[in-house]
N, C-alpha and C positions, 0 to 999 in steps of 0.2 A: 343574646349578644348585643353586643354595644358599637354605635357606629358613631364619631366624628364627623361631623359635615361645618368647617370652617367656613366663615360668610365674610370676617374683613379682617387685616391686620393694619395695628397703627404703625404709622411712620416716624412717631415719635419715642417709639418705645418696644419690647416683644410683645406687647398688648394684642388681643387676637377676641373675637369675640365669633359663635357659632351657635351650633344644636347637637347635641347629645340623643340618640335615639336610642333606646332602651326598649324589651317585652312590654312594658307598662306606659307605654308612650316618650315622649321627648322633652326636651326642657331646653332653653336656651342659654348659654354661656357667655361671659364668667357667669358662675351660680351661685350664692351661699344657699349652701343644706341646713334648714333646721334639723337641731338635733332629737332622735325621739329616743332615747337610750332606753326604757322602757316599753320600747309599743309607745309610749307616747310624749306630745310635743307638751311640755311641762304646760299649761293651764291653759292650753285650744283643743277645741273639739275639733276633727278632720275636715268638719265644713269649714269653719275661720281658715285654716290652714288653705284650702282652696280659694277660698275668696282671696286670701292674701296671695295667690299665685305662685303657691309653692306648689310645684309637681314633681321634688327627691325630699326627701327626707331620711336617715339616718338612724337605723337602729343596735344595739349593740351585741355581739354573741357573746359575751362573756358573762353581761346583765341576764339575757334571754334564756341562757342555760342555765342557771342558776333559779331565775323565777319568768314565766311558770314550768320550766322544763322541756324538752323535747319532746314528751310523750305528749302534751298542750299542743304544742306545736304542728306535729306530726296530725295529730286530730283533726286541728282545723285545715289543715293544707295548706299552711304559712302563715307569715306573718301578715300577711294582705287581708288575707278574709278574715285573721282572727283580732285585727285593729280594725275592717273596715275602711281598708287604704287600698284606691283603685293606681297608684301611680307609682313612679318608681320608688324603690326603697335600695341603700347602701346600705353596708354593715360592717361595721369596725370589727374585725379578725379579735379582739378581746388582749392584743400585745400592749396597747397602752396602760389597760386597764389593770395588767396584772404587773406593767412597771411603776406603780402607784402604790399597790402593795408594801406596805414596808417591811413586810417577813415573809419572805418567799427565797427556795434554791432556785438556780438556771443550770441545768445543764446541758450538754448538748444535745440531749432526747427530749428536754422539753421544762416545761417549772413545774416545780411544788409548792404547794400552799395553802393552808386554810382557807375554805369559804370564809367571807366576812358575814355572810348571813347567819351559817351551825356553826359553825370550827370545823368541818369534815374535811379531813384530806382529800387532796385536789389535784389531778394531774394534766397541765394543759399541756398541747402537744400542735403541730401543726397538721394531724390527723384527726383531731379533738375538732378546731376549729373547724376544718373545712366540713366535718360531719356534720356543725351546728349550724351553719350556716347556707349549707346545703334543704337541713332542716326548716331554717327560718322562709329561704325561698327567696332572697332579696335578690335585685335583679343586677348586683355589683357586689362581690364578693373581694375583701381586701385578706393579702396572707399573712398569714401570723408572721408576727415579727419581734425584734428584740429592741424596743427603746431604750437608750442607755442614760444614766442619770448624766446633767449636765457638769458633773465633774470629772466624771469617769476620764480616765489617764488614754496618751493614743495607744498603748499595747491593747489592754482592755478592748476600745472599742478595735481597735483592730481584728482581735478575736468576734467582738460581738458582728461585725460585716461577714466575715465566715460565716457563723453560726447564723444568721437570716438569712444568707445564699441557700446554705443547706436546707434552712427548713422552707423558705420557697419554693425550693425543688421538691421536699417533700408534701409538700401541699398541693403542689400543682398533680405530682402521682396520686396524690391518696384521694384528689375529687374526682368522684363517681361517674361525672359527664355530664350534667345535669347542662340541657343544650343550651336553654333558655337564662345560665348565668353567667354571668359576665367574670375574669376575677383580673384584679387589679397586682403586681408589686411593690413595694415601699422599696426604699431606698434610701438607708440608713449614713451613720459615719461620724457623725458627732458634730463636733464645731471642726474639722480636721479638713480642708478642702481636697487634699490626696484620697483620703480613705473614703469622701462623696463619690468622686471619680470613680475608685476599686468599685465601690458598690452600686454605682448605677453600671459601669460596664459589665458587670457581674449578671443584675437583676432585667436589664433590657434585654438582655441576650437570652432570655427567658420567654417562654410562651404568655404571656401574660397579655391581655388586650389595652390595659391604662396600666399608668404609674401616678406612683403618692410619693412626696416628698414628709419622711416621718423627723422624728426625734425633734423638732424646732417649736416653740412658741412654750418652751418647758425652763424660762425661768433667764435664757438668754438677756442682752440688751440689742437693741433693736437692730444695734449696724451691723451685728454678729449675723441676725436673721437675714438683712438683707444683702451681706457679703453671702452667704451659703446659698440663697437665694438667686442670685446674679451668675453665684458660677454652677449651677445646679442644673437650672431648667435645660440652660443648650446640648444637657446631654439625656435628656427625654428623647423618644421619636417624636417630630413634630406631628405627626399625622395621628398620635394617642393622645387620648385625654391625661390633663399633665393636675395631680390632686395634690394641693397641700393643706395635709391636717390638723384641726384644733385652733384655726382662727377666725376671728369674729368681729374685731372691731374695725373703725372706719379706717384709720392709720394701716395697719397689716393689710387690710383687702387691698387698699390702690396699690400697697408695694405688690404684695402677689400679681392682680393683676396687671403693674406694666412689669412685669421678668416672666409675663406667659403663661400663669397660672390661670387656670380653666373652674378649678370645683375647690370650696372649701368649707368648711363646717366649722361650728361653736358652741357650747352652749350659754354663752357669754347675754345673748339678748333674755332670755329666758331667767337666767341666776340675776342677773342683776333688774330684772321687774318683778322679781319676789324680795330686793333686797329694797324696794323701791327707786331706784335710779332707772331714767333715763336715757335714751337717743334721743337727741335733736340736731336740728342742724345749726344748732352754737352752741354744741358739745353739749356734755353728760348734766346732769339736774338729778337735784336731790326730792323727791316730793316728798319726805320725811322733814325737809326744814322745818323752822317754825314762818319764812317768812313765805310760802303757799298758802299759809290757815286763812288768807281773805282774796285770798289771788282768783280772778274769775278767767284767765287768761285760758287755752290748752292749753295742754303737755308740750306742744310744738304747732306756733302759730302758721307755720310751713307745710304743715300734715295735714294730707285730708282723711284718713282713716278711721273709723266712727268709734276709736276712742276723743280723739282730738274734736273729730265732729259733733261731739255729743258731752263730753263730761269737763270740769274745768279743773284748774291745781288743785283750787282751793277741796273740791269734793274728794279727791285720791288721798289728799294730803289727810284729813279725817279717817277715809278709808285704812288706811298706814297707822295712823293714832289708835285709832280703834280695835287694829289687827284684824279687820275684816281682810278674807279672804278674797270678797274681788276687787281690793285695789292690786293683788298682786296679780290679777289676770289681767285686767286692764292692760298695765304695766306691760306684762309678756307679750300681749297682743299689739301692743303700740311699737314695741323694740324690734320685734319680726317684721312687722310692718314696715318697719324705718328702715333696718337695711335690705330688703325684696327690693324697695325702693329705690336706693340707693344705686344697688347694682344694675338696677333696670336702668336708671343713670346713666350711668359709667359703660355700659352695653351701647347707648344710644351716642354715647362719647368717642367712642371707639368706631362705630360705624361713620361719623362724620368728620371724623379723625380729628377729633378735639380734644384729647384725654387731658393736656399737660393744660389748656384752659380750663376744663371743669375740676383739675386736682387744687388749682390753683385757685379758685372759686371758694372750694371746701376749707382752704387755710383761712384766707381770706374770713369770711362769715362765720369761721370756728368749726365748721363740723369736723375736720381732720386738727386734732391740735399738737402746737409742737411738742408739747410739755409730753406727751404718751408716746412720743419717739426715743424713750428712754430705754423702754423696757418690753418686751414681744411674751411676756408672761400672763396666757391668758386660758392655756387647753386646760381644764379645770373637769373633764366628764369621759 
């Protein structure tokens, strides 16, 4: 079970900062979750990940059932002892992943569609997931749901907010009781502010202990996000953890975080330190340039992190040339590191009630930039 314990809200904003207490210990709020869609955090070991002061992380039931299976699963007695991960773990219900899919049926028992791993027929169901995920053990269990493509008509999503009530309720029957898990609702509707309303009055009204704000960061423009955003959260209970999923960068976190948002995830830091780019705090860097090849500077003169502490442009920048393998962990390790950081940040902003100074800070020296307020297109895992 999962418990809320609010410590400050700002005055400038629905900004709120806390702890989240979970089976596997606590973690303080706002959060970003690294994401481990695999069992794991793309190129750290679960020590790195601790030193960097992650204690949620993120793993996926759709990946997970898929490889190494349930029967893996079941063996080790979750996904804790079989990563080697003491703290807590969420799990993405497998709806995004199969709205990604680009040949798959929906119907209202559930989708079909080929593995992309065999071609084997495939039937997810919102009895499928809570099985898998029951199986995995994480200590926040999210329900299956239906993300609708961002052109999708309002009859459409109209129907598709029915069809995630329903399979919320049949989710919430079909798990087993497992005491020690938590499960969360999404709350669907599209870009439609009416059918937000229908489907969180629908999804709150549900036994569920958190809610997620789904379908956003899927290709929208930024003011679209933060209009759905603003009129979204005040219809959470406040006294639940409030998740919006598939965001990462610096721009999306401070909106999430002032409209009230508590937990969010990406795999954004991680994809882009194997594409060789950057977090800093005067924005994104390429270390593939050619003008790092004599650079002795860090990755980020601002970061103390023992990539920063330790290795220079110029050496990554080689590393990348070269295709060595660890300038892309490097990379991943500096980028997790950069936003842990950040949020701790913005955590310590919020407690002093300084948010609208430190957001203002981040424009200022570039780390938030305007130019990426164009576009909220970034859940990509």
């Amino acid at each position: 079970m999962v418990e809320l314990k609010l410590k400050a809200k700002s005055t400038e904003s629905k900004a709120r900062t806390g702890v989240i207490v979970t089976p596997h210990g606590e973690f303080e709020t706002p959060v970003f979750m690294p994401v481990g869609t695999n069992g794991t955090v793309k190129g750290l070991w679960q020590d790195q990940l601790e030193e960097l002061d992650a204690r949620i992380i993120l793993g996926n039931a759709f990946h997970l059932f898929l490889r190494p299976g349930l029967n893996v699963l079941r063996n080790f007695g979750g996904l804790h002892k079989f990563m080697s991960w003491k703290h807590s773990i969420l799990t993405d219900s497998g709806g995004f992943q199969v709205f990604s899919l680009k040949e798959k049926k929906i119907t209202d028992d559930g989708v079909k569609f080929r593995s992309p791993l065999d071609g084997r027929a495939l039937f997810f169901t919102p009895e499928l997931s809570s099985e898998i995920q029951e199986a995995i053990g994480s200590d926040i269990a999210m329900a299956f749901d239906e993300c609708v493509e961002p052109s999708a008509n309002k009859d459409y999503v109209r129907q598709s907010v029915k069809r995630t009530t329903v399979w919320a309720e049949r989710f919430l029957l079909s798990h087993k009781g497992q005491s020690m898990q938590s499960l969360f609702g999404i709350v669907q509707g599209g870009f439609f502010g009416d059918l937000r309303e229908e489907s969180a009055a629908r999804i709150t009204s549900l036994d569920f202990e958190g809610f997620a704000l789904g379908g956003l960061s899927v290709g929208e423009d930024f003011q679209t996000t933060e209009r759905i955003l603003s009129g979204s959260v005040n219809l959470l209970p406040e006294e639940r953890p409030r998740y919006l999923m598939g965001i990462g960068s610096p721009e999306l976190i401070m909106a999430a975080v002032e409209n009230g948002i508590d937990m969010f995830d990406c795999v954004l830091p991680t994809r882009l330190g194997r594409h060789g780019a950057a977090l800093t705090s005067n924005g994104r860097i390429n270390l593939k340039s050619s003008t790092n090849k004599e650079d002795k500077r860090p990755v980020d003169p601002d970061c103390s992190c023992k990539v920063c502490s330790t290795y220079s442009r110029a050496y990554i920048h080689h590393l990348f040339i070269r295709d060595e393998i660890l300038g892309k962990i490097l990379l991943s390790y500096h980028n997790i590191s950069f936003l842990m950081q950040f949020v701790k940040r913005i955590r310590q902003a919020i407690l002093d009630d300084r948010l609208a100074e430190f957001k203002e800070h981040c424009i200022e020296t570039g780390l938030i930039q305007t130019e990426n307020l164009k576009t909220s297109e970034e859940r990509m895992g």
